[in-house]
C-alpha positions in Angstrom: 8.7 12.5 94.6 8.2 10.7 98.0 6.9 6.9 97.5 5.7 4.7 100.1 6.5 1.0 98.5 3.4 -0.2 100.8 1.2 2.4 99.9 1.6 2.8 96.4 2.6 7.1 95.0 2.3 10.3 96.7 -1.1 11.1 96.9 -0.1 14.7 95.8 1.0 13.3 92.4 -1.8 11.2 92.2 -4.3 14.6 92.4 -2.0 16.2 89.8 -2.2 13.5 87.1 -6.4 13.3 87.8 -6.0 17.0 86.9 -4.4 17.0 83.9 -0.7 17.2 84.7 1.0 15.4 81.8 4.2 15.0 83.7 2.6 14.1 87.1 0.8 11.3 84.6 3.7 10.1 83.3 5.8 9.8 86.1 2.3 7.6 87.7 2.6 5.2 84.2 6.1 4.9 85.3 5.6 3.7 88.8 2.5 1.4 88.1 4.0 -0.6 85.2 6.3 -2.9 87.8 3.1 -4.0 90.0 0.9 -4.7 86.9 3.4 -6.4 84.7 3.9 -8.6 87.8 0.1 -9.4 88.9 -0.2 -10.1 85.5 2.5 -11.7 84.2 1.9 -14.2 87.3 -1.8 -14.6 87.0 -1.9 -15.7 83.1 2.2 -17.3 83.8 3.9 -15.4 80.9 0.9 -16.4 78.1 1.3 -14.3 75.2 -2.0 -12.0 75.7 0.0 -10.5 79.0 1.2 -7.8 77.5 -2.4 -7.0 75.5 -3.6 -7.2 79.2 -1.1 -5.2 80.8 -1.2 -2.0 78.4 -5.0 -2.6 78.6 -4.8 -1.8 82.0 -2.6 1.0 82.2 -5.1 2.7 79.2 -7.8 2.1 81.3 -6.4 3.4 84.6 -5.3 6.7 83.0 -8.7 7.5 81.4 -10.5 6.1 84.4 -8.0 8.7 86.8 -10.1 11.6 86.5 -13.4 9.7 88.5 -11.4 8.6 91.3 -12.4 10.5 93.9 -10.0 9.7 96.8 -6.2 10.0 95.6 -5.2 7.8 99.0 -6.9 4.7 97.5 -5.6 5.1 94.3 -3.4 1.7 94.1 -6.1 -0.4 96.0 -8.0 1.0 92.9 -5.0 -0.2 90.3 -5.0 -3.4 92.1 -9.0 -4.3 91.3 -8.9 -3.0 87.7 -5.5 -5.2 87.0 -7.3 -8.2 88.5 -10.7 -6.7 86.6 -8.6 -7.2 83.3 -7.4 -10.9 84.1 -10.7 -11.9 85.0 -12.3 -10.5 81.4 -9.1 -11.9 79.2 -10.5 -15.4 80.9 -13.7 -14.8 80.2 -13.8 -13.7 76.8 -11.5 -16.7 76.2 -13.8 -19.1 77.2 -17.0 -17.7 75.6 -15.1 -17.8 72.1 -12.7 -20.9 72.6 -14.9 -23.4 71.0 -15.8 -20.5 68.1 -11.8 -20.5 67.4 -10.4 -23.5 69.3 -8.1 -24.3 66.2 -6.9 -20.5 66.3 -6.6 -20.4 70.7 -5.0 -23.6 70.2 -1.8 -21.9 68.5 -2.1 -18.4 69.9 -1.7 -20.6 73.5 1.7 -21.1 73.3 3.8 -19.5 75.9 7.1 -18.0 74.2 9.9 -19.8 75.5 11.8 -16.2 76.6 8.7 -15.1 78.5 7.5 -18.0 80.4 7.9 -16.1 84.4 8.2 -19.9 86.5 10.8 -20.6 83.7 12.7 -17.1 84.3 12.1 -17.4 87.4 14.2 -20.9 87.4 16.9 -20.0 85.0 17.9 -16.5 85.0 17.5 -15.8 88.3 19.8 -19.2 89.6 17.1 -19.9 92.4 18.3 -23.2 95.5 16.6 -25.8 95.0 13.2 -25.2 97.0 12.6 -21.7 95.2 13.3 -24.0 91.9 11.1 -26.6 93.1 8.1 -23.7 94.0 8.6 -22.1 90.3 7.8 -25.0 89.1 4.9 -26.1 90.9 3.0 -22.7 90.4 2.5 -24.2 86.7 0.5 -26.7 88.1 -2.1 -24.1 90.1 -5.5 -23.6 88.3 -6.3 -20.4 86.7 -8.3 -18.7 89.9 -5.1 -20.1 92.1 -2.9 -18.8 89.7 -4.2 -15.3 89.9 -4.2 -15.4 94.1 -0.6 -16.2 93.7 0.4 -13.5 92.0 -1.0 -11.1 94.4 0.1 -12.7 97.7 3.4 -13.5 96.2 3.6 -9.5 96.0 1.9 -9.1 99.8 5.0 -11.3 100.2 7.4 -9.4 98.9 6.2 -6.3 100.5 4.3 -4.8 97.5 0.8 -5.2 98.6 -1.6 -5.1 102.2 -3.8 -7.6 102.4 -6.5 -5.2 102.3 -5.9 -4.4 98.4 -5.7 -7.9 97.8 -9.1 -8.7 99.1 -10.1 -5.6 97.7 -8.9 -6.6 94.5 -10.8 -9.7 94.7 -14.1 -8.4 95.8 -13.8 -10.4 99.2 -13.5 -9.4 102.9 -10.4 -10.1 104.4 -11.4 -13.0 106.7 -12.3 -14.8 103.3 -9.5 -13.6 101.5 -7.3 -15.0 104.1 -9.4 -18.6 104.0 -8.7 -18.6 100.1 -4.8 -17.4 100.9 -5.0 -20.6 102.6 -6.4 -23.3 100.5 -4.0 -21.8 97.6 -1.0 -22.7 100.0 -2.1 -25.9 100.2 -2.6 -26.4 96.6 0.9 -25.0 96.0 2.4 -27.5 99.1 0.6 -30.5 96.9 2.1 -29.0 93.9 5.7 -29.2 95.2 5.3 -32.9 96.3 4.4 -33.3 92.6 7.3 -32.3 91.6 9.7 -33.5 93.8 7.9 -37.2 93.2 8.5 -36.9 89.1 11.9 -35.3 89.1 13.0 -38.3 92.1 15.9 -40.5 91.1 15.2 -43.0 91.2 11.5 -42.3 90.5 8.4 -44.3 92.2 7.7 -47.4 90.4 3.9 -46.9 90.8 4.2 -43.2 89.9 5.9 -43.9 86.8 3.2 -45.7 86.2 0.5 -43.2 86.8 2.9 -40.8 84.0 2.7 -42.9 81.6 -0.3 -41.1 79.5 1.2 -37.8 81.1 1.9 -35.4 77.9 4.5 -33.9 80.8 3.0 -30.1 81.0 1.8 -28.8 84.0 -2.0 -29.1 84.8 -4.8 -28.9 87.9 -6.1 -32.4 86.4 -2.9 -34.3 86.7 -1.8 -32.2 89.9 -5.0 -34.3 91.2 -3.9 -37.7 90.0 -0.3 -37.6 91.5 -1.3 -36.1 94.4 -3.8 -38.9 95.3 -0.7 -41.0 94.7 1.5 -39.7 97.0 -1.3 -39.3 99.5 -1.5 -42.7 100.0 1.9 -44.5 98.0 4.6 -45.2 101.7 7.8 -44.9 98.9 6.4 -40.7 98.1 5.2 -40.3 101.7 7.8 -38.3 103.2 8.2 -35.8 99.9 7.3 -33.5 101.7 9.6 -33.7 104.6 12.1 -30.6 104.7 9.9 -28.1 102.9 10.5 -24.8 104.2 7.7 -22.3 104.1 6.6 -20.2 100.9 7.1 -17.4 102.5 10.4 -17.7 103.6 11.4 -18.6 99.7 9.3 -16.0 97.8 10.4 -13.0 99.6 13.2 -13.5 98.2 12.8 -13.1 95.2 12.7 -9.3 93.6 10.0 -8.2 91.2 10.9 -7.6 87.8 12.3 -4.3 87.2 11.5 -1.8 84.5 13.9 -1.0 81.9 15.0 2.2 80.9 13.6 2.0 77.0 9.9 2.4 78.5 8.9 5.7 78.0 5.9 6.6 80.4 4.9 9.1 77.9 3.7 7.2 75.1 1.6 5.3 77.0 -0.4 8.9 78.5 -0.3 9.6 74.5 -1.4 6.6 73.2 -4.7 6.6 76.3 -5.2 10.0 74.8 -5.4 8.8 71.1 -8.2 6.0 72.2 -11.2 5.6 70.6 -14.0 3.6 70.7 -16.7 2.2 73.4 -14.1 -0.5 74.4 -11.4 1.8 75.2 -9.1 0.0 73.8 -5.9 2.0 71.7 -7.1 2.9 67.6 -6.0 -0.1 65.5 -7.4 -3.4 63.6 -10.6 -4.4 65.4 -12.1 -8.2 65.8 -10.5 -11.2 65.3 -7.9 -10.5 62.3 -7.1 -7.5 64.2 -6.4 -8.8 67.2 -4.5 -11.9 65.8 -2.2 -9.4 63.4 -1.6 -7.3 66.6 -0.3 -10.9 68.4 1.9 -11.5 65.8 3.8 -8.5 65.8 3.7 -8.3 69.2 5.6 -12.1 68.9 7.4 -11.2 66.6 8.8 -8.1 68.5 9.3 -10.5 71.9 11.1 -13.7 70.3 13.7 -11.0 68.9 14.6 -9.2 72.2 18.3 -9.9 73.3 17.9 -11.7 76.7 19.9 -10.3 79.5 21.1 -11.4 82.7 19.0 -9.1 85.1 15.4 -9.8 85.8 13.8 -7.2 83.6 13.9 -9.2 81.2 9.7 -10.0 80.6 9.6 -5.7 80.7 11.6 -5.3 78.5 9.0 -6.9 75.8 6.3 -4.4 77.4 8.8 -1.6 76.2 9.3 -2.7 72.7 5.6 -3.0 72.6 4.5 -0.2 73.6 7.0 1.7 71.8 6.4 0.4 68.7 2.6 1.1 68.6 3.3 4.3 69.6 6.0 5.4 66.5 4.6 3.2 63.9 1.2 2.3 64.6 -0.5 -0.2 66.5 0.3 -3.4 64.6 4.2 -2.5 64.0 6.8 -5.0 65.6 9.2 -2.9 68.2 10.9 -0.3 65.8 14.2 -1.8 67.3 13.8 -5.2 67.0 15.0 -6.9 63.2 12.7 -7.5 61.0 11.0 -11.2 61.3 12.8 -14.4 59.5 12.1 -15.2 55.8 9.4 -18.0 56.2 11.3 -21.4 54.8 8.6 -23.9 53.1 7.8 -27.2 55.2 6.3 -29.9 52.9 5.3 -33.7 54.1 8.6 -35.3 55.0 10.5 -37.5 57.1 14.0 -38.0 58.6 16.3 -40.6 60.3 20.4 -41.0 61.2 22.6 -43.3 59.2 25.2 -46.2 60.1 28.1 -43.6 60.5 26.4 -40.5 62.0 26.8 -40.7 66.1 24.6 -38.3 68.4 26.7 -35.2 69.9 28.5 -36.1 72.6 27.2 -34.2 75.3 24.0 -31.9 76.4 24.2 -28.7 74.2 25.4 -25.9 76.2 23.9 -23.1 77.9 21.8 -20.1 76.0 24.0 -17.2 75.1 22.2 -13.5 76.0 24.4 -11.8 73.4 23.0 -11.9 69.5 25.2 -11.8 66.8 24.5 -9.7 63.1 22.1 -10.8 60.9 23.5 -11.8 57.5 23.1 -8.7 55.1 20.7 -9.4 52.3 22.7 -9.9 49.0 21.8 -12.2 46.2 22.4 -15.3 47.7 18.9 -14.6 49.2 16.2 -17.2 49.1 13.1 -16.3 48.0 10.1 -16.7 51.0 8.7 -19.9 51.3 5.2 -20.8 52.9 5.5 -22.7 56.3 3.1 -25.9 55.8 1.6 -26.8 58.7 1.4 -30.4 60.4 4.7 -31.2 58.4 7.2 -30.8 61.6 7.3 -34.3 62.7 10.8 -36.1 61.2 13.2 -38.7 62.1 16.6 -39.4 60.8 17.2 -43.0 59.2 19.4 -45.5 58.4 18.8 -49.1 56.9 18.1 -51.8 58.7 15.3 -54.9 58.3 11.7 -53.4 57.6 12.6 -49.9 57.4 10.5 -48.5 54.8 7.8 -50.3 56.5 9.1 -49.0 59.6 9.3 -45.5 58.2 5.1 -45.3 57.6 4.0 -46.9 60.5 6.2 -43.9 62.5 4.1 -41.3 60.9 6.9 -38.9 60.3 6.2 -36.5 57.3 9.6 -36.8 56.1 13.0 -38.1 57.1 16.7 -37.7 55.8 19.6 -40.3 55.6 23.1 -37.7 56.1 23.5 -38.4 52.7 22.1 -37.2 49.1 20.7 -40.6 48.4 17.8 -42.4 50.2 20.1 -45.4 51.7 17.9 -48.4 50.4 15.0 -46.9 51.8 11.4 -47.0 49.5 10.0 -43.3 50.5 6.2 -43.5 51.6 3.5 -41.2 49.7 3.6 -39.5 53.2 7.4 -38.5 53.6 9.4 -36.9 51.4 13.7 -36.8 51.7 15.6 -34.3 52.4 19.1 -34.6 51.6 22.3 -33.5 53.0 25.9 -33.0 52.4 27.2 -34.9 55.0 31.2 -33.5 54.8 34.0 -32.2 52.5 33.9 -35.2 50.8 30.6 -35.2 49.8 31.1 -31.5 48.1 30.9 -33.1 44.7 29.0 -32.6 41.2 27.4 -35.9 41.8 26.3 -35.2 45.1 25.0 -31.7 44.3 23.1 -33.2 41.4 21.7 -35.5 43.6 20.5 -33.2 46.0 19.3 -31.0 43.1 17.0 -33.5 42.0 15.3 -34.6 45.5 13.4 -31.9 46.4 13.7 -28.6 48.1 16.2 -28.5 50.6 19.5 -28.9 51.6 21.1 -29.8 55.0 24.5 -28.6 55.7 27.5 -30.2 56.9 27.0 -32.6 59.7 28.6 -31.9 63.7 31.6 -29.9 61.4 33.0 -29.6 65.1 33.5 -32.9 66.2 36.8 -34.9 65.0 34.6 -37.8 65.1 32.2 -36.5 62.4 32.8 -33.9 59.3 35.1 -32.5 60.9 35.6 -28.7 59.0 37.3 -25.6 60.5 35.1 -22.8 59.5 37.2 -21.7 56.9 36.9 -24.7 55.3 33.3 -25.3 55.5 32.5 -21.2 54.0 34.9 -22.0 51.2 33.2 -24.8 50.2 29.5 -22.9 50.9 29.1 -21.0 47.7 29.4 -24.4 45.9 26.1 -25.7 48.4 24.2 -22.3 47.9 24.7 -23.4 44.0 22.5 -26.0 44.4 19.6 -23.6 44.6 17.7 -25.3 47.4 16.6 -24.0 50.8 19.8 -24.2 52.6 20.0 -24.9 56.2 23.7 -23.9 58.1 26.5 -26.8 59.1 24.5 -28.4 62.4 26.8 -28.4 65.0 27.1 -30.9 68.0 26.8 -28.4 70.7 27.2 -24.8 72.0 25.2 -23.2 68.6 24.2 -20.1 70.8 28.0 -19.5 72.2 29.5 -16.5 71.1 32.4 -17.1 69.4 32.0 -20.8 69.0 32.0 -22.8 65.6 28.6 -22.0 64.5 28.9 -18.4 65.5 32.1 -18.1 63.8 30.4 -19.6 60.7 27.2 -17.3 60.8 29.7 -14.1 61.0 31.6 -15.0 58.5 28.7 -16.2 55.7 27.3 -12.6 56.8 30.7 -10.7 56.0 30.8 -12.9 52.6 27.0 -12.3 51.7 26.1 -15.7 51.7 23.2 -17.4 52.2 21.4 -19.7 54.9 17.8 -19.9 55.2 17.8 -21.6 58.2 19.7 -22.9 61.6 20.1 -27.0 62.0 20.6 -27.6 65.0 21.3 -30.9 67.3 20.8 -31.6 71.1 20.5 -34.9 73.2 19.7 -34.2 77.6 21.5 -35.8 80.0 18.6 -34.9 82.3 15.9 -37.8 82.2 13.4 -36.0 84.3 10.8 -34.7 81.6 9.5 -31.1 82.4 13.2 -30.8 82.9 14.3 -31.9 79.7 12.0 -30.1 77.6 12.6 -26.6 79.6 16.1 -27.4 78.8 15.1 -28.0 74.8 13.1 -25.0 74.7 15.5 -22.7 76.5 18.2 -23.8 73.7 16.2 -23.3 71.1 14.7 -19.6 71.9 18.5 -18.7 73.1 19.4 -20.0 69.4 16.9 -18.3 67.5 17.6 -15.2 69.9 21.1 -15.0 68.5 20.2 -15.3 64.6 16.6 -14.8 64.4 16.4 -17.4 61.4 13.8 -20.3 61.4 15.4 -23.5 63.2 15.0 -27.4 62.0 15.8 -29.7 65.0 17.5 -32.5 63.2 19.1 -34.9 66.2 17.5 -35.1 69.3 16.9 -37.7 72.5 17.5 -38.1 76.0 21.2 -39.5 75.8 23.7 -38.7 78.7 27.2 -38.4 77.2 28.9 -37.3 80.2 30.3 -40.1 81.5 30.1 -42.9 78.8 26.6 -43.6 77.1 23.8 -43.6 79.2 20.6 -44.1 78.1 17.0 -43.6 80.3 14.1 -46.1 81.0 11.9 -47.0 78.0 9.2 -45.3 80.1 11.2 -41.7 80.7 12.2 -41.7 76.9 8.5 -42.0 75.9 7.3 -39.5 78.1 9.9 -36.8 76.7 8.9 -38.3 72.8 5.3 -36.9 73.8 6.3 -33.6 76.0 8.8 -32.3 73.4 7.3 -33.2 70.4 3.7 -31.3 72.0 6.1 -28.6 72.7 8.2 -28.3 69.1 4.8 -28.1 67.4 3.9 -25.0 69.3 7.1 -23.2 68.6 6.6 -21.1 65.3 10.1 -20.8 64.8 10.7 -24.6 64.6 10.1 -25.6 61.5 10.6 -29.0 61.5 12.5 -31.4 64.3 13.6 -35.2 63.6 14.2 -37.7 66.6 17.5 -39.9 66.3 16.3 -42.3 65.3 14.2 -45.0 63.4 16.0 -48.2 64.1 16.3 -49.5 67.4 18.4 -53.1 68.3 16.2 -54.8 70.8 18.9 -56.3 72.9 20.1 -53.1 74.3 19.0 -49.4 75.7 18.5 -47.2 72.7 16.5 -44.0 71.8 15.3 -45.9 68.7 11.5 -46.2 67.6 11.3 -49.6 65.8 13.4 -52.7 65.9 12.0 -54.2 62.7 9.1 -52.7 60.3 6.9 -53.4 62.3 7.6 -53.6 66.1 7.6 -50.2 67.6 9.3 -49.1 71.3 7.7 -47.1 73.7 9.3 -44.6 72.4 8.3 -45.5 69.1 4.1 -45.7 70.3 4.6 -42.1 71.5 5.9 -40.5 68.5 3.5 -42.8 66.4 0.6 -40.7 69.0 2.4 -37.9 68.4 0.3 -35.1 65.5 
């Protein structure tokens, strides 16, 4: 079949498919999924409705097929109803949002694997400026947003600007005034972040971040813009900043993968029912959310690959799955989701002898390894409590109990069975752990039998400067931990938990191979990169590429901004603040992070630290953000 990239499918197939032709129809599916997946994936930035939204579209353009009367106009046409289907997801958004604001509040949450500016920046290895314009399209509002994503495809060849002002409803004179004003917002937008990731940063502008939660908005887009406007030290940001064009037209759309079948979406159009058109399946809000869970479910467990098909690729599983086992069924290839692991009010801390990792965590691996096969070392499923993330490791020091409740962490460990001179608040409960080999003994089991229920692994088993373990060692002495009957997280390594073949992956084989238990990952990771939206993107993308590989629940128990690579390097009061409030607004919103613990309560006030509180009382900047923190 002959295709004109510009002008969309032969018009002859086009005719055939209005008539009935199931192959003609499915071989249209096939070429429309690429342009709508893009406008919007774009337009809503990877939010977790944009597959509901895209297969919403392509349902609707296949029963609407047979009323369009001229075959020639037939993507200007796919073009309106795509934007058409943006345009209601927003509305009926808004008109419920205060209704469910506690419910929209969670379902919100952009899944770390499917966020397009952050593909965009790290899979596709973009310079510098197409990093720095990936970035600043998070800032756009919502009508901006959904521009850009059809003149970034004008851009890249995909549309004329006549189906994009068609798609808007607007003439092309106005569409090309509206084209305009979006540019500038975007230029603004990459001043923005060029000002907060500068090194050294604006004094004043620092300033003006200081109640900054560090994610993206129009509102704060606004404030540091006015800044820069008028601030001499940001005034030549935007000096050397070549043209969008000449940056986005580079960059290909995202390709379909070969497990999309066209078919099953022309079948599942013809199974619809209903005056919303919409596929058979749970109606109304329970519905709707049991259809988003699977549906996240089905995404968080895809296998990320190097290519850029990778957002697709969730489309696929979707679609496939409500096509062979019913509309709310995760993808049929996908594993099935984690055993839930119980989070009760706690709070956590690091002791005298436990040292951060050395060094940033490395990169996200694309390659998963087995899940453990079920044996009897299972767990039984545990209720997630919600609200009960928010940890911090401890060790003792003047005031810390005191020091403990004021930080409002809902629980807290020691790397040891015992609470370390601490007096637990009402409001955290311990969690114990066995720090080492040494600490495999019948008094420390008991002790960790009695406080509570559950159990951290060994600590940084890969570093000579902590436990220490091969990973022969630490599985032998495993069956002894899993006696303990607790919820059992794995040994939390210092770095590289997602590398294939490195110690944790090594570990997670062989417990599988042995039948043994772990009910969750424990993980560490301290950034060398003190700028914040960098920082967290950086947490995040470790985190999804972790639970990518082992699909098991994952407690954070060490974090900070703490550069190891050349000595010990610490960032301004003010920069470790503003990551306390990004990551821990972040953490909250990934389900699959059950808990997380900052390193750590104490702080010595005579030197650069990532501590919260020098005496019981006294908090850090730091210390005031994760006290704001929920």
């Amino acid at each position: 079949m002959i295709e004109n990239r510009r002008r969309g499918p032969d018009p002859g197939v086009v005719t055939a498919a209005r008539a009935g032709d199931r192959p003609a129809l499915e071989r249209l599916v096939d070429q429309c999924l690429p342009l709508v997946y893009n406008i919007v994936g774009r337009a809503l930035n990877g939010h977790a409705d944009v597959d509901d939204v895209v297969q919403e579209t392509l349902l609707r353009m296949v029963r609407g097929l047979p009323k369009l009367r001229d075959p020639s106009a037939f993507r200007s046409w796919l073009v309106a109803i795509t934007i058409r289907q943006v345009r209601n997801r927003e509305q009926s958004r808004a008109t419920d949002r205060d209704r469910r604001a506690h419910l929209d509040d969670a379902e919100t949450i952009t899944d770390p694997a499917l966020d397009f500016a952050g593909l965009t920046i790290l899979r596709l290895g973009l310079t510098e400026q197409r990093r720095e314009v990936a970035e600043a399209t998070r800032w756009l509002d919502p009508d901006d947003q959904e521009l850009l994503s059809l003149w970034w495809l004008e851009e890249t060849g995909e549309l004329e600007r006549a189906e994009l002002a068609g798609a808007l409803g607007l003439s092309d004179r106005h569409a090309a005034v509206r084209v305009q004003r979006m540019k500038k917002q975007m230029e603004v937008s990459r001043c923005v972040v060029r000002g907060l990731g500068a090194e050294p940063r604006c004094a004043e502008l620092d300033g003006i971040a200081l109640p900054w939660d560090g994610m993206p908005s129009p509102l704060w887009r606004k404030r540091f813009g006015r800044h820069i406007r008028g601030c001499g030290v940001c005034a030549g940001l935007e000096r050397g900043l070549l043209p969008m064009d000449r940056l986005l037209s580079g960059l290909p759309l995202l390709a379909v993968p070969v497990s999309l079948d066209p078919a099953r979406v022309v079948a599942l159009a013809a199974e619809g029912s209903g005056s919303g058109g919409g596929p058979r399946g749970p109606r109304g809000r329970h519905g709707r959310t049991a259809r988003r869970v699977a549906r996240r479910v089905a995404r968080k467990q895809i296998v990320v690959g190097g290519s850029a098909a990778v957002a697709v690729v969730a489309v696929a599983a979707l679609v496939a799955a409500r096509m062979t086992a019913g509309p709310t069924a995760p993808a049929a290839a996908t594993d099935p989701p984690p055993t839930p692991v119980a989070v009760t009010s706690s709070a956590a801390a690091p002791s005298p002898s436990a040292s951060p990792s050395p060094g940033p965590s490395e990169s996200p691996s694309p390659k998963a390894s087995a899940k453990p096969t079920p044996s009897k070392h299972t767990a039984a499923p545990v209720q997630v409590a919600s609200g009960a993330k928010k940890g911090v490791g401890v060790w003792t020091f003047g005031g810390v109990s005191q020091a403990l409740a004021e930080s409002g962490a809902s629980w807290y460990y020691t790397w040891n069975t015992q609470h370390q001179g601490v007096t637990t608040p009402g409001s955290s409960s311990f969690v114990p752990m066995i720090w080492g080999a040494s600490s495999v003994t019948d008094a420390s089991l008991a002790q960790a039998r009695a406080a509570g229920p559950y159990l951290l692994g060994f600590n940084e088993p890969d570093m000579a400067q902590q436990s220490n373990m091969t990973v022969e060692q630490a599985l032998g002495l495993w069956p002894k931990l899993m006696a303990a009957g607790k919820v059992l997280g794995s040994p939390a390594v210092a770095t590289g938990a997602a590398t294939p073949g490195g110690w944790l992956d090594r570990f997670m084989s062989g417990a599988s191979g042995k039948g043994y238990r772990v009910d969750f990952i424990t993980l560490h990771w301290y950034g060398g990169d003190f700028r914040t939206p960098q920082a967290v993107e950086q947490l995040r993308e470790y985190l999804a590429s972790v639970y990518v590989r082992y699909h098991k629940p994952i407690w954070l128990t060490e974090y900070a901004l703490i550069d190891f690579s050349q000595g010990t390097r610490f960032p301004s009061a003010q920069q470790q603040a503003a990551f306390v409030t990004a990551s821990t607004k972040m953490l909250d919103g990934l389900s699959y992070v059950h808990r997380y613990s900052w390193f750590g309560l104490g702080a010595d006030a005579s030197k650069p630290s990532s501590g919260l509180f020098t005496n019981g009382t006294t908090a850090t900047a730091a210390g005031r953000a994760f006290q704001a923190a929920r």
